[in-house]
Each structure stands twice: as C-alpha cells, then as structure tokens.
LOVOLUM-893082 format. One record per residue: residue in three letters; x, y, z of N, C-alpha, C in turn. Coordinates in steps of 0.05 Angstrom, whole numbers, padded with zeros to 5 digits, always signed. Atoms other than C-alpha are relative to their C-alpha. Example, Ala and Ser with C-alpha at 12.3 -4.5 7.8 and 13.67 -1.06 7.14 Angstrom:
BEGIN
ala+00018-00024+00000+00246-00090+00156+00018+00024+00000 ser-00016-00024-00001+00273-00021+00143-00015+00022+00014 
***
This chain:
BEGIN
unk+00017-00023+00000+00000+00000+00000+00018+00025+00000 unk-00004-00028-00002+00022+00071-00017+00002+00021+00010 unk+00010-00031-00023-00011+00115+00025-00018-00014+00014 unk+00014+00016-00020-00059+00094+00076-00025+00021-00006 unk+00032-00011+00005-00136+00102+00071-00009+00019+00011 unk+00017-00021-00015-00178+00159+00087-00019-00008+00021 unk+00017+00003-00016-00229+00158+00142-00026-00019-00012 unk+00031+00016+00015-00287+00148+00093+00014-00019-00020 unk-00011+00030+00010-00248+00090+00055-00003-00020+00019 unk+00010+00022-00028-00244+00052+00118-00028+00000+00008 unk+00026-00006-00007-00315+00075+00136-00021-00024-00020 unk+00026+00016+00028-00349+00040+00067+00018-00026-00001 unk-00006+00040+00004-00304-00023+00071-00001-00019+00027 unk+00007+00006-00022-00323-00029+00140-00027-00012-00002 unk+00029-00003+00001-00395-00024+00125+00000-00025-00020 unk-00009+00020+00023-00382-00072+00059+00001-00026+00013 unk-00014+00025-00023-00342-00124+00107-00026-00005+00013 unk+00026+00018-00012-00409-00124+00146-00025-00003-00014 unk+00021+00017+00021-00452-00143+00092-00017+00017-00015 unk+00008-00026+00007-00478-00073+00072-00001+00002-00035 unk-00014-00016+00032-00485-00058-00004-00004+00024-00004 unk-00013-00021-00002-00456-00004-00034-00026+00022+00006 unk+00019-00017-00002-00519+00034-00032-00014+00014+00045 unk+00000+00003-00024-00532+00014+00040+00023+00019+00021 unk-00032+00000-00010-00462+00028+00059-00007+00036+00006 unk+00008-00022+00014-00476+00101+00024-00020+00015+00031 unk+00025-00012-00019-00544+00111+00074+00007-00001+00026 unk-00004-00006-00020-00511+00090+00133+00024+00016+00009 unk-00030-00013-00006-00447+00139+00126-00016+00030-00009 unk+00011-00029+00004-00500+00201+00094+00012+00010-00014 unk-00008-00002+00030-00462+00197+00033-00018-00004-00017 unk+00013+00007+00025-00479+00192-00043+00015-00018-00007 unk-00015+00021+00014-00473+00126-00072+00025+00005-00018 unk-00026-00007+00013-00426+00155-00119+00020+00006+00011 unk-00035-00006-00016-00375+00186-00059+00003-00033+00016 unk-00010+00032-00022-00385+00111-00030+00013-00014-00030 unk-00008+00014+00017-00370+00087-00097+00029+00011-00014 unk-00029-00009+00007-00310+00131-00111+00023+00001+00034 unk-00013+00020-00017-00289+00106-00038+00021-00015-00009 unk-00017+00026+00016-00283+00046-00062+00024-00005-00011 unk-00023+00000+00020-00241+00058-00126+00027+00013+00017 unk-00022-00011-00006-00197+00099-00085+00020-00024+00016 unk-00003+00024-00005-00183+00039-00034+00011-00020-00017 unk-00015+00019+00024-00174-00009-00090+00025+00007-00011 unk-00024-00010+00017-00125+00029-00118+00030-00006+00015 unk-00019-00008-00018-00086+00044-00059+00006-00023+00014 unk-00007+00037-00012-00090-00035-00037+00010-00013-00016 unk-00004+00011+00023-00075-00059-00107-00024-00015+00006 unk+00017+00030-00002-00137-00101-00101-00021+00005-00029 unk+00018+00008+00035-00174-00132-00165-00031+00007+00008 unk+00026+00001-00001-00243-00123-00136-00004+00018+00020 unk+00010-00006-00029-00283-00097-00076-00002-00014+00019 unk+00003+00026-00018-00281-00166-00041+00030-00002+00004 unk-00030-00005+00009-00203-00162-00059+00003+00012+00026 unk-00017-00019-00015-00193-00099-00027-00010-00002+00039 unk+00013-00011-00035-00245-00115+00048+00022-00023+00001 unk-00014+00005-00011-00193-00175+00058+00027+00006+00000 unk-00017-00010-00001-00134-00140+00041+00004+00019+00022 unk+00005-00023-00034-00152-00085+00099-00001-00022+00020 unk+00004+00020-00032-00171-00146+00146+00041-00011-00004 unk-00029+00011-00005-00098-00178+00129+00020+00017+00007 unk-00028-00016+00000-00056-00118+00133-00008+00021+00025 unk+00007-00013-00023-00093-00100+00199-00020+00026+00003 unk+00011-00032-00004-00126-00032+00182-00038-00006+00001 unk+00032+00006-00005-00201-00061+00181+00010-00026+00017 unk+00001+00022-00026-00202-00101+00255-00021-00016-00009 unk+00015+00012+00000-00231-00159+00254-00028+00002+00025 unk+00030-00007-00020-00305-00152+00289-00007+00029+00011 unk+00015-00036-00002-00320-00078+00285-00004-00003-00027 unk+00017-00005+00021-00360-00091+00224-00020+00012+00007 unk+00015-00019+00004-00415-00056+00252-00003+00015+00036 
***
C-alpha cells in the first residue's frame, strides 16, 4: 500500500465487510452512492486489489479493518 486510507475509505469497507451494499453502505455513512463508490475505487487502488471483495480482505490482512467492528 502507498498511502494509507482515508477515514471514509475505511468507513465504506467497514460497512461492505459487514454485509452492507454499496448503496446501504452510502445511507448508513450520509453519503452519495457515488462518494461511496468513488471510496471504493480509491481503496482499490491504494491496496492494489482486483475487486471490492479483494480490497475488504486485504484491509482485514494488513490489519487496518479489525476484525469484528463490522458494525
């Protein structure tokens, strides 16, 4: 990883990780699907990860999303 995630990166792959979709994710942070969905991309990027499922266990393995504070 590059640089390390923003607040609201961790925030939507937190929400994600606990079973949330992106829309969901979006309603419980009082975002717009789109800043949850350009989240995302940013994350991905910054994890190298191929997906959005990619990038929630890449945060769980490299420690920055704890295991069991999904919600």
């Amino acid at each position: 990883m590059t640089e390390p995630l923003s607040p609201r990166q961790l925030s939507v792959l937190a929400a994600l990780a606990a079973g949330d979709t992106v829309d969901q994710a979006a309603g419980r942070l009082l975002v717009s699907s789109s800043t949850a969905k350009k989240a995302i991309e940013g994350a991905r990027a910054k994890l190298g990860a191929r997906s959005t499922a990619h990038a929630v266990a890449l945060a769980y393995e490299a420690g920055i999303l704890p295991v069991g504070e999904a919600r």
